[in-house]
TIVEX-45402 format. One line per 3 residues: number of its first residue (from 1); their letters; for each residue x, y, z of C-alpha. Coordinates in steps of 0.001 Angstrom, whole numbers, always signed. Example, Ala and Ser with C-alpha at 12.3 -4.5 7.8 and 13.67 -1.06 7.14 Angstrom:
# TIVEX-45402
1> AS> +12300:-4500:+7800 ~ +13670:-1060:+7140;
# end
This chain:
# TIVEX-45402
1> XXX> -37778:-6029:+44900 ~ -37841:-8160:+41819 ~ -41483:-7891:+41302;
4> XXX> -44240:-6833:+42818 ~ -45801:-9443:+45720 ~ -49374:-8592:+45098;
7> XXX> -48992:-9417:+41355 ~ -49708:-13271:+41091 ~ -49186:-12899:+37014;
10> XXX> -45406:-11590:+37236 ~ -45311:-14180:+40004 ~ -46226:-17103:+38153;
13> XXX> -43840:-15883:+35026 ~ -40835:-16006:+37311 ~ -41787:-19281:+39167;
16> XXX> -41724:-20669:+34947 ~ -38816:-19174:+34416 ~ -36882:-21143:+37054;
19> XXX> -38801:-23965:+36685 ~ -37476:-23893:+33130 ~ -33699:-23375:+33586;
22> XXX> -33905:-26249:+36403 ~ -35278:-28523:+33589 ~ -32585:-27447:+30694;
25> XXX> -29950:-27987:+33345 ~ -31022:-31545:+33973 ~ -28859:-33191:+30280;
28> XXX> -25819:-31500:+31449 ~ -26066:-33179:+34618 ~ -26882:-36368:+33672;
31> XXX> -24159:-36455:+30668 ~ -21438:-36016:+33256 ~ -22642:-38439:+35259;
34> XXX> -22550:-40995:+32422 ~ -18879:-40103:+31639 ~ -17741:-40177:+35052;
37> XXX> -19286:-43451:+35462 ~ -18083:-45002:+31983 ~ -14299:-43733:+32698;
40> XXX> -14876:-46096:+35825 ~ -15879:-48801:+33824 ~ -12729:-48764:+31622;
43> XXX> -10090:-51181:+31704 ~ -6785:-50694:+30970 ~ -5324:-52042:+27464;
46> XXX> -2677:-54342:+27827 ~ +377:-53776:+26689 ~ +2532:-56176:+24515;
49> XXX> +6072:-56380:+25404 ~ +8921:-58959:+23655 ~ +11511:-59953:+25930;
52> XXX> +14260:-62589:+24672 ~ +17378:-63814:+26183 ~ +20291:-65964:+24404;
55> XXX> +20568:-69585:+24975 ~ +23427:-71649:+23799 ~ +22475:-75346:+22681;
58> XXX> +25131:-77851:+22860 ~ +25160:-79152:+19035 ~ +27815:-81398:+17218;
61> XXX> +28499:-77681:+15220 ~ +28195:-75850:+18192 ~ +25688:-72575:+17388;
64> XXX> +24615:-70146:+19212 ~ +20573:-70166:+19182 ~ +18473:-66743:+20225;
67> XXX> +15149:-67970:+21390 ~ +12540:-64810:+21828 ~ +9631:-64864:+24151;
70> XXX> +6518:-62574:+24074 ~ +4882:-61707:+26642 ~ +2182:-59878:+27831;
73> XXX> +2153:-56991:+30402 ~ -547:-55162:+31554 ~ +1004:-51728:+32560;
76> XXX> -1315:-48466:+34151 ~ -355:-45525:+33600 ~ -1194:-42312:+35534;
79> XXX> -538:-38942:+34293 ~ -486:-36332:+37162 ~ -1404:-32928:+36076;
82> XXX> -359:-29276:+37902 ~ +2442:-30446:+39630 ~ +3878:-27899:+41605;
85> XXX> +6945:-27019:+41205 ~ +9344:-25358:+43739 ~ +11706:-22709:+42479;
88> XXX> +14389:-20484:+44261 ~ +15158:-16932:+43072 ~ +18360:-14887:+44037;
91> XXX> +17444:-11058:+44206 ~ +20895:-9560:+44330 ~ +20471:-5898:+46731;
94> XXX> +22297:-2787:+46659 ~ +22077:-2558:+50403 ~ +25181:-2037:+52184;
97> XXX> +25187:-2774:+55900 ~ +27899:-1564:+58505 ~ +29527:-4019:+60334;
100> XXX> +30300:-2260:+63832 ~ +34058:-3373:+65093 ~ +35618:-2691:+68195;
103> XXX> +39633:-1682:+67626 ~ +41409:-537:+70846 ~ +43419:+2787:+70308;
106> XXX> +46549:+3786:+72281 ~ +46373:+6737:+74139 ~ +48851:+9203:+72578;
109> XXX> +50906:+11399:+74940 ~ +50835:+14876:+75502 ~ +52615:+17121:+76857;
112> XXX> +52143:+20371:+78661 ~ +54097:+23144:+78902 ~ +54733:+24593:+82300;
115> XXX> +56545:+27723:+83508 ~ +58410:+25941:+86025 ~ +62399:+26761:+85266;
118> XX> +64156:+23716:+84755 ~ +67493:+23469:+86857;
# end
């Protein structure tokens, strides 16, 4: 037992206790909740991009002209973080496994001797 039931004093000092870290927890909660919800409330910047293309003016000297045209595109973009990555390893092995073959051997003749006379 943490304390003693009977003793309402040691009770009481423990029932302030987590009264009190329950109240000093309370900012930290409440300051993430006001970043989470003002990185909600951001927009994204826009972002200025200059295109141009070539256009050719019909002129009694005949030059080229290069007109250039800005405009303005709003572009988002979303940086993923921890992407997994796959990877394949080779372990070479010193393991050597028989490969069981089947090779047909002639059968080699033999001959007995006998003690039958020969005519």
């Amino acid at each position: 037992m943490l304390f003693n039931q009977t003793d309402p004093a040691k009770r009481q000092r423990v029932r302030y206790i987590l009264a009190g870290i329950v109240l000093l927890s309370l900012p930290c909660y409440l300051a993430g909740y006001i970043a989470a919800n003002a990185r909600m409330t951001l927009t994204p910047s826009p972002t200025l991009t200059a295109t141009g293309e070539p256009s050719v003016t019909p002129s009694p000297s005949q030059t080229a002209t290069y007109t250039t045209t800005a405009t303005e595109t709003s572009t988002t973009t979303v940086t993923p973080s921890q992407t997994p990555t796959w990877t394949q390893t080779f372990t070479p092995s010193a393991t050597i496994t028989p490969t069981p073959s089947h090779t047909p051997v002639p059968p080699t003749p033999t001959e007995t001797p006998s003690e039958t006379p020969t005519p």
